[in-house]
C-alpha positions as CSV (number, residue, x, y, z in Angstrom):
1,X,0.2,5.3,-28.5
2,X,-0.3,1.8,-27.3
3,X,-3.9,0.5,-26.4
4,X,-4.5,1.8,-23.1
5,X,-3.1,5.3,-23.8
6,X,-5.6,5.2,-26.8
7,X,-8.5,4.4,-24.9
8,X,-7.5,7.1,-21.9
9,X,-7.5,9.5,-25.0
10,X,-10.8,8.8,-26.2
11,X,-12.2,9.1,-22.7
12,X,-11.3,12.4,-22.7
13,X,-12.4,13.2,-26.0
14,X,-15.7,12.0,-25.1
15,X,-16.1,14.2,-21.8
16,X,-17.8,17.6,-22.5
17,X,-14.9,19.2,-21.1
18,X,-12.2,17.1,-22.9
19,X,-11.0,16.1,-19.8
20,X,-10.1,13.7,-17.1
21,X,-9.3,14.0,-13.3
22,X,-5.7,12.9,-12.5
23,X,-7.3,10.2,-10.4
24,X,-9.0,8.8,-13.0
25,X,-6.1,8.8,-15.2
26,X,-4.3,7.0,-13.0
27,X,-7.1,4.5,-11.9
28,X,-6.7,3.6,-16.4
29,X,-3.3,3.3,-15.8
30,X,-3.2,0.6,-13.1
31,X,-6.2,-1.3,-12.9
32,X,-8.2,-1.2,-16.9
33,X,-8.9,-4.8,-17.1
34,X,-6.0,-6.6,-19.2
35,X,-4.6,-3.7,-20.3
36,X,-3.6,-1.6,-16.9
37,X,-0.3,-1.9,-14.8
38,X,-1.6,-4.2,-12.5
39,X,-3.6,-6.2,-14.8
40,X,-1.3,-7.2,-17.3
41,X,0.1,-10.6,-18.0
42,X,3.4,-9.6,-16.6
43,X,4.4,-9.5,-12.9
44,X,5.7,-6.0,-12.0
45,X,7.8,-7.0,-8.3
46,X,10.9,-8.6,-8.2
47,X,14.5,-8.5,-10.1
48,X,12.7,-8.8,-13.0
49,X,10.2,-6.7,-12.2
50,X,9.7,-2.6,-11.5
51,X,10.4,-2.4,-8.0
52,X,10.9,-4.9,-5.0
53,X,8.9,-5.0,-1.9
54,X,10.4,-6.0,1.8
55,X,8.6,-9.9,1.3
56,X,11.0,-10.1,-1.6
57,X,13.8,-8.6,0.1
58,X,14.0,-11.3,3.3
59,X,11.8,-14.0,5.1
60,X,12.5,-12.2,8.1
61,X,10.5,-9.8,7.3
62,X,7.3,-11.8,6.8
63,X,8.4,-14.0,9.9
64,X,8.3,-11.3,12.1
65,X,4.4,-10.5,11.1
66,X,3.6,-14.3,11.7
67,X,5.1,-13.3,15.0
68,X,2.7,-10.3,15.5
69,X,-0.2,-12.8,14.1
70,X,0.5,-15.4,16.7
71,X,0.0,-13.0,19.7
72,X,-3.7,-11.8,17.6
73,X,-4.6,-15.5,17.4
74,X,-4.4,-16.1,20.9
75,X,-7.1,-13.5,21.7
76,X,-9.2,-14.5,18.3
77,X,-10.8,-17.6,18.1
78,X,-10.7,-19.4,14.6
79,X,-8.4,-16.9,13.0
80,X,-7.8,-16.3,10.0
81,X,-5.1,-14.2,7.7
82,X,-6.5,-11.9,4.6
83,X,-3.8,-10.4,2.5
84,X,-4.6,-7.5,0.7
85,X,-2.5,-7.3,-2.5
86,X,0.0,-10.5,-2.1
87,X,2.5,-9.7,-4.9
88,X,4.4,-12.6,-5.9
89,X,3.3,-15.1,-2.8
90,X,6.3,-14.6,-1.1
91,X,4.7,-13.4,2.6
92,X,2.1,-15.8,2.6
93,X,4.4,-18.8,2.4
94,X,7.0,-17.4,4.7
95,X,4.0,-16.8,7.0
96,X,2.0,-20.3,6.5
97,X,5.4,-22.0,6.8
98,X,6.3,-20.0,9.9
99,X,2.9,-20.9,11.8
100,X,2.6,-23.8,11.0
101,X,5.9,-24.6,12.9
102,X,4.4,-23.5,15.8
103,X,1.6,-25.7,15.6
104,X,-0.6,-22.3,14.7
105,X,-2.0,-22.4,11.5
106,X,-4.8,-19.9,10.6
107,X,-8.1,-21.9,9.9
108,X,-7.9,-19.7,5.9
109,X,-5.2,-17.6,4.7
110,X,-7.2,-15.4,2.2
111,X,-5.9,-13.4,-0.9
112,X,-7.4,-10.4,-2.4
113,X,-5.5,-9.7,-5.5
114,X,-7.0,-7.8,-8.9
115,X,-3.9,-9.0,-11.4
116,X,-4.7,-11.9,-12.9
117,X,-0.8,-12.8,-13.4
118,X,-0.2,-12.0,-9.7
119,X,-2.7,-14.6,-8.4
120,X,-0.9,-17.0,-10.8
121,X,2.7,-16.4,-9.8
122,X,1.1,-16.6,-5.6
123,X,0.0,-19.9,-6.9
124,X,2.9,-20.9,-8.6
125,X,5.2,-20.1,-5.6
126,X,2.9,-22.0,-2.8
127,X,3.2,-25.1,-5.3
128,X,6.6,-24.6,-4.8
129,X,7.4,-23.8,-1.6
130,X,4.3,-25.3,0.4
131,X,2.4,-27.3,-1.8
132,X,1.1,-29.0,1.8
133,X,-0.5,-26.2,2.1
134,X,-2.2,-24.8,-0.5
135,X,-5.6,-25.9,0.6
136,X,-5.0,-23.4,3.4
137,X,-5.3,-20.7,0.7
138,X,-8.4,-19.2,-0.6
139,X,-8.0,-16.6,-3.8
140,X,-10.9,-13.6,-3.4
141,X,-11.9,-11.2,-5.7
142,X,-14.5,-9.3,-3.2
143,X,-14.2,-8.5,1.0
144,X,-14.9,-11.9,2.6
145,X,-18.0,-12.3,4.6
146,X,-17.8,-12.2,8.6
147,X,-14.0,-12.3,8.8
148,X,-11.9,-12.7,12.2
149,X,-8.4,-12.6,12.3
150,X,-5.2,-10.6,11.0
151,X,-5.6,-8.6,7.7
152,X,-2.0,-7.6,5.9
153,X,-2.1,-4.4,4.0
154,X,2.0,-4.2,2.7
155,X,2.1,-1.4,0.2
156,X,-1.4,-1.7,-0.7
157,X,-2.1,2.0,-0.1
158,X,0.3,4.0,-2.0
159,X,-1.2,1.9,-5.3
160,X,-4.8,4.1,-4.6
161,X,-5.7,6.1,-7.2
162,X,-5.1,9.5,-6.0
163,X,-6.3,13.4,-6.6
164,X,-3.9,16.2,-7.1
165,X,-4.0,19.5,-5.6
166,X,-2.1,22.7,-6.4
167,X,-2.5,25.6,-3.7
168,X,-1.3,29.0,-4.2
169,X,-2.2,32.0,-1.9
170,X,-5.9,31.4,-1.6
171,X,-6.3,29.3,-4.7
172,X,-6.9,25.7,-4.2
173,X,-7.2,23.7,-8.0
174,X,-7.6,20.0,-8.9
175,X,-5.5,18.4,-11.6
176,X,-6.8,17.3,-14.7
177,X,-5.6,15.4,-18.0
178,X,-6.1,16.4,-21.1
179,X,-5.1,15.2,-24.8
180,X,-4.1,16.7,-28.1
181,X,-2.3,15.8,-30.8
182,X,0.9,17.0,-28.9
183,X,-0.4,14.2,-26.3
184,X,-1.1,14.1,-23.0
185,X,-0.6,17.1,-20.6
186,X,-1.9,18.8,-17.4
187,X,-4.6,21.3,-16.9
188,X,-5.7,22.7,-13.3
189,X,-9.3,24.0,-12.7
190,X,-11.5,25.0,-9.8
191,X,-12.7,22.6,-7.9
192,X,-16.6,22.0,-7.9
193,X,-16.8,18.5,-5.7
194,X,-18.4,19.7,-2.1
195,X,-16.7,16.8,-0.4
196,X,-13.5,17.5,-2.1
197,X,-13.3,21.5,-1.8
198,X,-14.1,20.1,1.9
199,X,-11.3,18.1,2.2
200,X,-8.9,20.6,0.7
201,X,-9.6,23.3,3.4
202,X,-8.6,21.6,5.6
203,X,-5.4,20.3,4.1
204,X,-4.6,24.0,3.6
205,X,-4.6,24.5,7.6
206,X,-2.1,21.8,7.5
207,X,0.5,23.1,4.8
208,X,3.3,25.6,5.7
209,X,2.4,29.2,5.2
210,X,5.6,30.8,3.6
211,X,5.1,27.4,1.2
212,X,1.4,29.3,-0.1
213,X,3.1,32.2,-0.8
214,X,4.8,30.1,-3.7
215,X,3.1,27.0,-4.8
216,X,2.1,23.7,-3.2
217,X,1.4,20.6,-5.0
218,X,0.2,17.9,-3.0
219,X,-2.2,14.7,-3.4
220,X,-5.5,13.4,-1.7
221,X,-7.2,10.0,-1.5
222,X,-10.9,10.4,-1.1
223,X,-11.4,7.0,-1.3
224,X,-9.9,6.1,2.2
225,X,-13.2,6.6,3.7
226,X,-15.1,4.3,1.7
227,X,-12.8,2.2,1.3
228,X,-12.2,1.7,5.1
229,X,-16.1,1.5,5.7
230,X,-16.5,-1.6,3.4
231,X,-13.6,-3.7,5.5
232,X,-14.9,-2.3,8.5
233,X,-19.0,-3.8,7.7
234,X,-16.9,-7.5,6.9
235,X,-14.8,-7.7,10.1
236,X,-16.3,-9.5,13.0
237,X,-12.9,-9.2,15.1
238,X,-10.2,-8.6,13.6
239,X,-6.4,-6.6,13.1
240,X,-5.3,-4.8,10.6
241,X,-2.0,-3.8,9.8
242,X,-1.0,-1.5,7.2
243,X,2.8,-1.2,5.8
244,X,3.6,1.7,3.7
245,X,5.5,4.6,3.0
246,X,4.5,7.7,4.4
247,X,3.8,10.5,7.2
248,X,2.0,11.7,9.6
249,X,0.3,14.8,8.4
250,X,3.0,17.3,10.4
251,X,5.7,16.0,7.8
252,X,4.1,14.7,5.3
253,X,3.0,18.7,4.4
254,X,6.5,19.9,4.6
255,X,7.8,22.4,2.4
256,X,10.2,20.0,0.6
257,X,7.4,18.5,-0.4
258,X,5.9,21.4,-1.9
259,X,5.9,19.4,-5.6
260,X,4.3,16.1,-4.0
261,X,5.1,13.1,-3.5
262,X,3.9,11.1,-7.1
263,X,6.4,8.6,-8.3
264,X,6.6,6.9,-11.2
265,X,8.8,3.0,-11.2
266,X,9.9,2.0,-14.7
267,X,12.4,-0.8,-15.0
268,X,13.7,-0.3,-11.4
269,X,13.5,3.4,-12.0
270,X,12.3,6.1,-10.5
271,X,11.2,9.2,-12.0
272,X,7.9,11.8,-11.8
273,X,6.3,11.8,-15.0
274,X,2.8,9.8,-15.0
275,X,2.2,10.9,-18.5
276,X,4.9,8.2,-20.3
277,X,4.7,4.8,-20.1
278,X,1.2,4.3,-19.7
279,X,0.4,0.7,-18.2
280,X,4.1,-0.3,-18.5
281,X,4.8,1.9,-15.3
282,X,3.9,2.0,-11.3
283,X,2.5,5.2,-10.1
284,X,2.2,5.5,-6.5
285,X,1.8,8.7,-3.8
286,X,2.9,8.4,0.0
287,X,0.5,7.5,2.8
288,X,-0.8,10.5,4.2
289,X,-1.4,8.2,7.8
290,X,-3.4,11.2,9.7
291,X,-5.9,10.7,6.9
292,X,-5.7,6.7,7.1
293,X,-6.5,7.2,10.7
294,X,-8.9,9.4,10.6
295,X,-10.7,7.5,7.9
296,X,-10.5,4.2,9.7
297,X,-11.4,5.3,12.9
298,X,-14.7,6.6,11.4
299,X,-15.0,3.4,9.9
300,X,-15.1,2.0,13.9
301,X,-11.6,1.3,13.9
302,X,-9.3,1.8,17.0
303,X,-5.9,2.6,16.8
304,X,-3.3,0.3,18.2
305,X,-0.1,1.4,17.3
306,X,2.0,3.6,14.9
307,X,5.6,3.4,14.3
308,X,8.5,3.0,11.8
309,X,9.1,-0.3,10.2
310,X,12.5,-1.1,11.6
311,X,10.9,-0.6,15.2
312,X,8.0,-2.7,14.5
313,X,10.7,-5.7,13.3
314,X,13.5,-4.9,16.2
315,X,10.4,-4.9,18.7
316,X,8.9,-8.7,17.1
317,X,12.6,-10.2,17.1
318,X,13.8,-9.4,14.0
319,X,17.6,-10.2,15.7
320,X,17.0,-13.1,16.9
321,X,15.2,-14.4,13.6
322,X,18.0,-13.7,12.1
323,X,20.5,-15.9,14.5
324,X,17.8,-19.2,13.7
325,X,18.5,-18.3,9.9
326,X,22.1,-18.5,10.3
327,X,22.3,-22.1,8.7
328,X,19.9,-21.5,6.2
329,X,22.0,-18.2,4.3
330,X,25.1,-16.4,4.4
331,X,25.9,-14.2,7.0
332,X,27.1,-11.7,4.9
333,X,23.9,-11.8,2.8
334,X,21.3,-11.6,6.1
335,X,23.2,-8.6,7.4
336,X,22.4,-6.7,4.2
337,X,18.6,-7.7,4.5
338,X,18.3,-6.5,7.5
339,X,20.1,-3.3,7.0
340,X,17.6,-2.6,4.1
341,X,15.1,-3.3,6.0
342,X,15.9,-1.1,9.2
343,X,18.2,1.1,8.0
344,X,16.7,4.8,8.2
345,X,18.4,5.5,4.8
346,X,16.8,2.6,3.2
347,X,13.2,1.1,4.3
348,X,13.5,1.7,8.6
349,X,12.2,5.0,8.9
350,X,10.7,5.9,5.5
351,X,7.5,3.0,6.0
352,X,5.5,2.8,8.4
353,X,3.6,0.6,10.5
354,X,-0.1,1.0,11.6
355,X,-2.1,-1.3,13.7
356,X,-5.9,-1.0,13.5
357,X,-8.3,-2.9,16.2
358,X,-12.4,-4.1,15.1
359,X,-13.5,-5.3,18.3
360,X,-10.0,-5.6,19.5
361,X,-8.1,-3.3,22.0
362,X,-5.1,-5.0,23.3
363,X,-1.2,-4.3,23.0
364,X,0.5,-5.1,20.5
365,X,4.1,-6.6,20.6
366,X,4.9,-5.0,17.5
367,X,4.6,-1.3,19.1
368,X,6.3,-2.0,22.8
369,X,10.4,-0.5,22.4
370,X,12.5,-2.7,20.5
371,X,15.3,-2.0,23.2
């Protein structure tokens, strides 16, 4: 066993029950200080990397969101931009760069990034790409204070630490990780929470009947709320957008989906185990969005929009970004950025977009038909 795995073992040798929720397990897997996924010295996105995000993939991408934050800065005063999670830099240059040819820089472009190595490489790549404007950029490691502006939430959600549930019939259990000598392995139990038994009732009015009769495996964030409520109290005005993968509730509890929707990344793989790998692996669920929204708008969020990811970039002029690139890349090579993007059998349908107002009500470009 390597360090982390050794340390996740001991945890659970040191619980009465011998035991661990899966969310905890996988909240040791990703974020133990120097020793979890994202904490690492090693930077997990890119070529090089586990997986590639749509930043990575094409400017474009990140073009057409400084776009969407030019239309919010004409309604904000002093905006600013926080991004939540900035991977390798990549959007916030494109985005700085992007603005400030339109004579719209934000007044701070905040980052809020746990890995160490991450922050480095965001550095590293403004140095690079915009050293002029570096100063624009503030590192964070908690919610700023009294914020107005856009916040950026690209694949931010799917990295939460998530429960696992396993219906049957009547029978609702949580997962749990245990250890032996054989290693690691799964156990389900009852579940005694009152806020999660809560929460699981009412996931079972959402899941397909005939799919009870068998066995349904599905996951659950509880830390949406929460996590929502602390943005929420350190907006004054403000948009969020959040950019993930995932559902509304009416297919995201479909019966092929009866085993969940865990993955694993490993070397630009993807696979289902959790229990291999441990820190040298990304583990990530899909977006359940009728829980986001529910969550937010409790948190005093309105909604402002909801759609796929190729419609939000066709609606913001995604085409005609891509005729102003012309001289700057191959044809050839745009066209395949944008199909990956758009595409329904790549990125298009499969993410989402969802556009959340504090103190902010008006439409969004983003959301109007592309066509």
């Amino acid at each position: 066993m390597n360090e982390l795995s050794q340390q996740i073992a001991e945890r659970i040798a040191n619980t009465p029950e011998q035991k661990i929720s899966f969310r905890e397990f996988m909240r040791h897997a990703l974020y133990t200080p120097n020793l979890g996924y994202y904490c690492q010295n090693r930077l997990p996105i890119g070529e090089s990397g586990d997986f590639v995000t749509a930043p990575e993939i094409s400017a474009l991408f990140s073009q057409c969101l400084a776009r969407q934050a030019l239309e919010i800065f004409k309604h904000i005063p002093d905006s600013s931009i926080l991004e939540l999670g900035a991977g390798l830099g990549s959007l916030a240059c494109d985005v700085l760069l992007y603005l400030e040819k339109e004579n719209s820089l934000p007044v701070q472009y905040f980052i809020l990034d746990l890995s160490g190595s991450l922050q480095c490489a965001q550095k590293e790549r403004i140095q690079q790409y915009c050293p002029h404007l570096l100063s624009k950029v503030v590192w964070l490691s908690t919610w700023p204070e009294n914020f107005s502006g856009l916040v950026i939430a690209n694949e931010v959600l799917d990295a939460m630490p998530v429960d696992i549930l396993r219906f049957k019939q009547e029978d609702c259990q949580l997962a749990f990780i245990t250890h032996s000598a054989k290693g690691f392995d799964w156990r389900y139990d009852p579940i005694e929470d009152p806020d999660l038994q809560k929460m699981a009732e009412d996931i079972r009015e959402s899941l397909p009947q005939d799919a009870l009769e068998q066995e349904y495996i599905t996951e659950i964030n509880p830390t949406l709320s929460p996590w929502f409520k602390g943005l929420s109290e350190h907006l004054v005005q403000a948009v969020v957008l959040i950019i993930d993968y995932g559902f509304l509730e009416t297919e995201y509890y479909h019966p092929d989906r009866s085993m969940g929707t865990l993955m694993c990344h490993y070397q630009q793989q993807a696979h289902a185990d959790p229990l291999i790998h441990i820190g040298q692996q990304d583990l990530t669920a899909h977006v359940d969005f009728s829980a986001v929204i529910k969550a937010a708008t409790q948190a005093e969020f309105n909604v402002l929009g909801y759609t796929t990811q190729a419609s939000f970039l066709l609606a913001l002029g995604l085409l005609d970004l891509a005729g102003e690139n012309l001289s700057l890349i191959d044809h050839y090579a745009l066209a395949q950025q944008i199909k990956y993007l758009t595409l329904p059998s790549e990125m298009g349908e499969l993410f989402k977009v969802l556009a959340l107002g504090k103190n902010y009500t008006l439409t969004l470009s983003g959301f109007k038909k592309p066509y």
